[in-house]
LUMTOR-452096 format. One record per residue (C-alpha): residue number from 1; x, y, z. Coordinates in steps of 0.1 Angstrom, whole numbers. Layout:
BEGIN
R pos  east north    up
R NUM     X     Y     Z
...
***
This chain:
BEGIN
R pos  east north    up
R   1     0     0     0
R   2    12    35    -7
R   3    25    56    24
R   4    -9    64    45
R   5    -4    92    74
R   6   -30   100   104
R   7   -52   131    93
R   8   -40   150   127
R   9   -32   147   158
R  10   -57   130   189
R  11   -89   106   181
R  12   -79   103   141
R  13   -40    92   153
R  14   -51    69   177
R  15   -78    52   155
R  16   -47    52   128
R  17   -33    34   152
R  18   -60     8   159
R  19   -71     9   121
R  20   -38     5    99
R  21   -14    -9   119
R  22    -6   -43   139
R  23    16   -35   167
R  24    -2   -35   194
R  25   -31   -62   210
R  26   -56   -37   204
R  27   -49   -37   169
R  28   -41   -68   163
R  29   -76   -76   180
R  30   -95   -52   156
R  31   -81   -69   125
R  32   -87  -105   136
R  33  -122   -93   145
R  34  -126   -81   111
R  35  -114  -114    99
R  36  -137  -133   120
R  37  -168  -108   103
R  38  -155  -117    69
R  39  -155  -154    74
R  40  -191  -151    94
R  41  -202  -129    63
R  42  -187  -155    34
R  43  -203  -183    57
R  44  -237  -170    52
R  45  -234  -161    16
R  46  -226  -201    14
R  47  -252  -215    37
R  48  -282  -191    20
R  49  -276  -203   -16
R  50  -285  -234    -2
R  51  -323  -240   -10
R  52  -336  -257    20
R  53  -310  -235    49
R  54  -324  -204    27
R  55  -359  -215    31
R  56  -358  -220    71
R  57  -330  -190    79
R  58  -329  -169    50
R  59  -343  -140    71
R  60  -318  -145    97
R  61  -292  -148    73
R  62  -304  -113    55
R  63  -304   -98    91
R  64  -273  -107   100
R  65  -258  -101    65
R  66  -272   -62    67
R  67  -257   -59   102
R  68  -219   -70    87
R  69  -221   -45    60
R  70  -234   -19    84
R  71  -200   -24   108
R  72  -177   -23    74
R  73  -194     3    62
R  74  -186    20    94
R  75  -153     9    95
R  76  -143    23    63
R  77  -160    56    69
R  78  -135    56    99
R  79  -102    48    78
R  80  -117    76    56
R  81  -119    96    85
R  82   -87    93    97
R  83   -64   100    72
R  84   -45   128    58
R  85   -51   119    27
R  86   -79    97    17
R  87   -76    98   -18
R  88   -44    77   -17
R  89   -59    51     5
R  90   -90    48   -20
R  91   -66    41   -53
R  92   -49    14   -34
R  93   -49   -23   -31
R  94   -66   -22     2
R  95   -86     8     3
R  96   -97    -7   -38
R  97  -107   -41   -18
R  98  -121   -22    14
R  99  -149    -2    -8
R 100  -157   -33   -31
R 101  -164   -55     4
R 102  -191   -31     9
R 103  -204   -28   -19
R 104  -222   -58   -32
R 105  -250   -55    -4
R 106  -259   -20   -13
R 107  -258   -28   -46
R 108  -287   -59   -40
R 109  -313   -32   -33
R 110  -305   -26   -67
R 111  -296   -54   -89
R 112  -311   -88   -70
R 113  -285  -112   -64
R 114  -256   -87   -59
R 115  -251  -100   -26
R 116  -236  -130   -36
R 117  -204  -109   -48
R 118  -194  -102   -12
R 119  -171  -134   -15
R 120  -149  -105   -28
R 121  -140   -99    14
R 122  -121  -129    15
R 123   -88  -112     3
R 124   -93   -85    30
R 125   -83  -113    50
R 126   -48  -108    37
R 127   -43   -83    63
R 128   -42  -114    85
R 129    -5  -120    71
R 130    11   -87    91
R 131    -8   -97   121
R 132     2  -134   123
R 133    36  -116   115
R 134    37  -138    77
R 135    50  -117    60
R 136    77  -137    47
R 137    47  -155    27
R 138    35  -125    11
R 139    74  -122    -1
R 140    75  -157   -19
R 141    36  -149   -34
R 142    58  -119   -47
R 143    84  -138   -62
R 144    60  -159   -79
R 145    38  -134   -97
R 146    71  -113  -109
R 147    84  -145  -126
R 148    50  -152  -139
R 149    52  -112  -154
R 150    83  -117  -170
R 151    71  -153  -185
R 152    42  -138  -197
R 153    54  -135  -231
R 154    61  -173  -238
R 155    31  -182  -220
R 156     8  -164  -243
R 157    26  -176  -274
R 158    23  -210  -261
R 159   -18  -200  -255
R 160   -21  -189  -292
R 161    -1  -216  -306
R 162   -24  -241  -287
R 163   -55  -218  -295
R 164   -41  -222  -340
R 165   -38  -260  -333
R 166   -75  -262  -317
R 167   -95  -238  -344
R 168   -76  -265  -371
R 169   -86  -294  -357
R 170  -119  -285  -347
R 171  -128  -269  -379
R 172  -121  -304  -390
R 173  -145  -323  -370
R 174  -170  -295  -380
R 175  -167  -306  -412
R 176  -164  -342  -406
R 177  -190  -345  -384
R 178  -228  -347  -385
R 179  -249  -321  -368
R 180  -263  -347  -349
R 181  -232  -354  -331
R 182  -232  -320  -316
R 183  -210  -301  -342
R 184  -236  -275  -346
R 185  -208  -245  -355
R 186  -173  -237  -351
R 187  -175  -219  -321
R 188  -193  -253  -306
R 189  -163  -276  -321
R 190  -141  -250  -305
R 191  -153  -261  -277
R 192  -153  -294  -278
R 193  -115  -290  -286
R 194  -108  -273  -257
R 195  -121  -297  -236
R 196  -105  -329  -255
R 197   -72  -308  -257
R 198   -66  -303  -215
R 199   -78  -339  -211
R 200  -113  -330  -192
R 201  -133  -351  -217
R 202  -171  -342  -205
R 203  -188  -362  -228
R 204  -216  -341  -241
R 205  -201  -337  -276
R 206  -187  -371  -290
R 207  -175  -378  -326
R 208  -190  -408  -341
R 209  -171  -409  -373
R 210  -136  -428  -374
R 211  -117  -396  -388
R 212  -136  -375  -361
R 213  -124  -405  -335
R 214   -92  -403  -348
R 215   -82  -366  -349
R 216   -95  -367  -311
R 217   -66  -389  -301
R 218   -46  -372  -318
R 219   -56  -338  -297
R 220   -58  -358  -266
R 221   -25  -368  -271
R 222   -12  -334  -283
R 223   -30  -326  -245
R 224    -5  -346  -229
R 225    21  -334  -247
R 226    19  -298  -242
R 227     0  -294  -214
R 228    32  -292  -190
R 229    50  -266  -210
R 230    42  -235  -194
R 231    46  -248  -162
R 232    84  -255  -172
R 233    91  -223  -187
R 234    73  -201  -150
R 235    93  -231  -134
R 236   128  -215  -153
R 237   115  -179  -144
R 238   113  -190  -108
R 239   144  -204  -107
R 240   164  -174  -124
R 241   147  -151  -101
R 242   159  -176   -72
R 243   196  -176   -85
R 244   197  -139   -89
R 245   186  -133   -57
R 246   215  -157   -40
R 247   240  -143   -63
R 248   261  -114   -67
R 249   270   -99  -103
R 250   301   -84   -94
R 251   334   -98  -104
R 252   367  -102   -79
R 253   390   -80   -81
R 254   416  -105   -77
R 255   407  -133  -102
R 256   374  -111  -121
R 257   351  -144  -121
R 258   314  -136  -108
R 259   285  -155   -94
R 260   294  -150   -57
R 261   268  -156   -35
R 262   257  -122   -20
R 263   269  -125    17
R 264   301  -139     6
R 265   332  -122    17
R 266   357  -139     4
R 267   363  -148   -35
R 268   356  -185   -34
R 269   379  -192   -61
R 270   418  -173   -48
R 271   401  -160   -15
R 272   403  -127   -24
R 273   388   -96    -3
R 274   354   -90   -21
R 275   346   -56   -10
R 276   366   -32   -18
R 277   350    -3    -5
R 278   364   -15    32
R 279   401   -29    36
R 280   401   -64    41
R 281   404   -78    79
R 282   439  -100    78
R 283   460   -71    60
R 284   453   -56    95
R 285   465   -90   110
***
């Protein structure tokens, strides 16, 4: 999140205080009571779409519902409140998440069903990571999404490559197949290629021709074949990111070979003095 500040000094720093940060009980208590309203809130959403709980509690589960959007609704007017600048918050992750988590409910008065979005509070529970002092986690789920940003570009040439390979085949089997068989259009073969292609096979479209049975195994095998390459290539990503991290790009002065791990001291190779900003500790010796 970008830098927040308190809006002033007395009640707005001390809710600050409570609100935004985790380093006290009273704090931490107010974010793992949020928590425990989010999972409460999610919980109903859940049970209600159930026919027969929504038939016996569905007004207890509306009541209670309002009242949870009520407190967050408070509670971001507060953060609002409380800040020097508001505007920041808003444009964030958090403060982005905070005004969507209330949102859905209102908007049910409005457009029936709405409610059902509020599943959407779930990721305020990533707050939950400071307070259980996790933070390390959100670090790796860091790692992870910049090596899938920089693999992004292979990955979607392997998408359209796979995407050619499907409109072919299935084009084919429009073609070859009878309407009957469920090749209505394109667009429907399409389908049926995507599913054959990643293996999921649900049956409702079949070919009953033996060209039509054949250029399925032939997808389905094409499946197998491919479907583990772009989990190699964010795999490699991963792994460069990991190596870069460990290692140092600067050469040693005495020998100029590189890859030194980053809290080495010592060149690895003719032991000599890596930093040479700082005289090295035995010529002192």
């Amino acid at each position: 999140m970008a830098t927040i500040k308190p809006g002033g000094l007395g009640i707005k720093t001390r809710l600050f205080q409570i609100i935004f940060e985790s380093d006290t009980r009273l704090a931490k208590g107010f974010d793992v009571f949020l928590a425990l309203l989010i999972f409460l809130s999610v919980g109903i959403i859940l049970l209600d779409s159930v026919p027969d709980y929504h038939a016996r509690y569905g007004e207890i589960f509306y009541a209670v519902e309002w009242g949870i959007t009520l407190l967050f609704t408070i509670e971001l007017a507060l953060r609002i409140y409380c800040l020097e600048k508001p505007k920041l918050y808003l444009k964030s992750f958090y403060g982005i998440i905070d005004v969507l988590a209330v949102l859905p409910t209102w908007l049910a008065l409005l457009i029936p069903g709405a409610q059902t979005l509020v599943v959407v509070r779930l990721l305020r529970t990533l707050r939950l990571f400071r307070v259980l002092e996790m933070m390390t986690v959100v670090g790796e789920g860091r790692l992870l999404m910049g090596a899938l940003i920089r693999s992004r570009h292979q990955i979607l040439l392997f998408l359209f490559s796979v995407l050619m390979v499907v409109t072919i085949f299935s084009s084919l089997l429009y073609l070859i197949e009878p309407a009957e068989a469920g090749f209505t259009s394109i667009p429907k073969s399409i389908y049926w290629g995507i599913v054959t292609l990643t293996t999921v096979g649900y049956g409702d479209i079949t070919p009953v021709t033996a060209w039509g049975q054949f250029i399925s195994m032939m997808i389905m095998l094409t499946g197998y074949s491919i479907i583990a390459l772009p989990v190699g290539v964010f795999s490699a990503e991963v792994i460069r990111t990991l190596r870069a991290e460990r290692y140092s790009d600067e050469a040693c002065p005495g020998c100029g070979k590189h890859r030194h791990e980053v809290d080495a001291k010592y060149c690895k190779h003719c032991g000599t003095w890596l930093n040479e900003e700082t005289p090295d500790p035995r010529s002192s010796e």
